[in-house]
C-alpha positions in Angstrom: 106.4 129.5 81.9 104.8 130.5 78.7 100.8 129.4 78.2 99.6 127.0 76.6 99.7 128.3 72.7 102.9 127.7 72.4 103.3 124.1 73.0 100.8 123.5 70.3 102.6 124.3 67.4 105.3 121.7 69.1 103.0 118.8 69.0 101.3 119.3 65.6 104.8 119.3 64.3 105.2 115.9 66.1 102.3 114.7 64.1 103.5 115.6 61.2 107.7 115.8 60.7 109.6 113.0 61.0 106.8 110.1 62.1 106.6 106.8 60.4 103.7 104.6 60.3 104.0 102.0 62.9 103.0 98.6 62.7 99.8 98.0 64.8 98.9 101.3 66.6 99.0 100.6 70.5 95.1 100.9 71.5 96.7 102.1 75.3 99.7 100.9 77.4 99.8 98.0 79.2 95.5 97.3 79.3 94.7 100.8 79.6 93.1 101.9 76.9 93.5 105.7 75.4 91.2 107.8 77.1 90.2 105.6 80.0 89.6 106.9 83.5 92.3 106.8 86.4 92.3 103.1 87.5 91.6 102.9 91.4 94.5 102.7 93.9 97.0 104.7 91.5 98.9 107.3 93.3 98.3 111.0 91.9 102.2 112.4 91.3 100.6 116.1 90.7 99.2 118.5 88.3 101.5 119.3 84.8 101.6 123.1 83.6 98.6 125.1 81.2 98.5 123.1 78.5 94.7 122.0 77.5 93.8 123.4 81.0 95.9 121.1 83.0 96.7 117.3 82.9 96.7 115.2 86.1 99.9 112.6 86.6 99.5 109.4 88.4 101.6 106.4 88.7 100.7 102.9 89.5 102.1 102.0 92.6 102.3 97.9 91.3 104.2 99.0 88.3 106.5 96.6 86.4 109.1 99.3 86.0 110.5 97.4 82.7 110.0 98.1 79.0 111.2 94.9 77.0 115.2 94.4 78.5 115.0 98.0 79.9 115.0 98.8 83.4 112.5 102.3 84.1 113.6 105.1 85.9 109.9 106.4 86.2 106.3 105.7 84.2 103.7 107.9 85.0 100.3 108.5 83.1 99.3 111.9 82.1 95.4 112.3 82.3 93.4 115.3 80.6 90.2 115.4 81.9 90.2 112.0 83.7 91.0 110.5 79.9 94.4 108.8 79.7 96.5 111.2 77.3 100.0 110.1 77.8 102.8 107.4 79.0 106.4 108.8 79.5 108.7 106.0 80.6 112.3 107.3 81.7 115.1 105.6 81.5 118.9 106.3 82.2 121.8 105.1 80.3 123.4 104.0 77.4 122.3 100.2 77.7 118.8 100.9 78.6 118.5 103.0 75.7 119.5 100.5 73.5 117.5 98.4 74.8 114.1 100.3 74.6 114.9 101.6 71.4 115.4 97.7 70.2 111.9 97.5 72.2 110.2 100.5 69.9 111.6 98.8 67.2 109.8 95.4 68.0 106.5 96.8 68.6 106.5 99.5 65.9 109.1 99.2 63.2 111.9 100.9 61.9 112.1 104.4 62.2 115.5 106.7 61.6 114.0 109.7 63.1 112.7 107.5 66.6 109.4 108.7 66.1 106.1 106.4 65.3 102.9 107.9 64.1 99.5 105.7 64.0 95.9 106.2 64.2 95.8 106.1 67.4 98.8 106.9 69.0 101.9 109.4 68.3 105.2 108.0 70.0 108.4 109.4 70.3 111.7 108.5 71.8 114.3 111.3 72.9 117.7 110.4 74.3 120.4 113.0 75.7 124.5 111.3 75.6 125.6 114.7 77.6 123.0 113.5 80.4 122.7 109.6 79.9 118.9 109.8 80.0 116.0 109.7 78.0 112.4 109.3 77.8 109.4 107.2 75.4 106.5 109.5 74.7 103.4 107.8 74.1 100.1 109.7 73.0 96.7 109.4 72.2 95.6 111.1 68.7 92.1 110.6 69.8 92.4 112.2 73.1 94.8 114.6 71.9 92.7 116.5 69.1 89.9 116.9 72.1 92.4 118.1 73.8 93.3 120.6 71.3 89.9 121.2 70.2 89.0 122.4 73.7 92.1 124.3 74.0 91.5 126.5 70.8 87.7 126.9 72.5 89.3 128.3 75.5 91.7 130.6 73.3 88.9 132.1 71.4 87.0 132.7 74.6 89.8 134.2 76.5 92.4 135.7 74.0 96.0 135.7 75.3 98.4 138.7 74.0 101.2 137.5 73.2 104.2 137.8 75.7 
């Protein structure tokens, strides 16, 4: 797996190319605010690669595994230092990507590219025909520029050649 410098270039260019103002940025997903701590009870579903020194999954085990009219494959809730960072819902199919995509439209407008950019959050939607499956990225500007902040901290501390 390559470190963590390389994914950064990936999601300032997801900040930047192709978003569209959304309507009313979401302040968190379903009452859980950006940057709030793991709730109790939710089950920890492991730790996700280098990037900004690691980011805890969980999932709530009393989940409603629906998005408007779509029926979930997965949600789980990315944590960077304790501080809620990022949703992915998963889906699978043809119908239920219609249906969250109608959803994304609902909540956040138009968008010909599928991607949402607010002041709060940065939200993205990514669908594969050839696999039937797809996913809803939902992120936290706030969290994510500490996030990045600490990252480039880290990088100047320990420089990385590059492989």
């Amino acid at each position: 797996m390559r470190g963590p410098i390389f994914a950064l270039p990936i999601i300032a260019a997801l900040t930047i190319v192709g978003c569209r103002a959304v309507h009313e940025p979401p302040e968190g997903f379903r009452g859980l605010a950006w940057g709030a701590p793991v709730p109790a009870g939710w089950t920890f579903a492991g730790n996700e690669d280098e990037l900004f020194g690691g980011m805890d999954t969980y999932v709530n085990p009393k989940e409603d595994t629906t998005f408007g009219d779509a029926k979930l494959e997965t949600i789980r809730y990315y944590f960077w230092q304790n501080r809620l960072l990022n949703v992915v819902l998963k889906f699978k199919g043809y119908p239920n990507q219609e249906k969250v995509l109608r959803e994304c439209e609902k909540q956040f407008g138009r968008s010909p590219r599928h991607r949402w950019a607010g002041t709060r959050a940065i939200i993205t939607f990514q669908y594969s025909e050839k696999e039937q499956e797809g996913r809803l990225d939902m992120m936290s500007t706030v969290v994510l520029e500490a996030a990045r902040a600490f990252e480039m901290a880290h990088l100047k501390k320990h420089p990385r050649t590059a492989r």
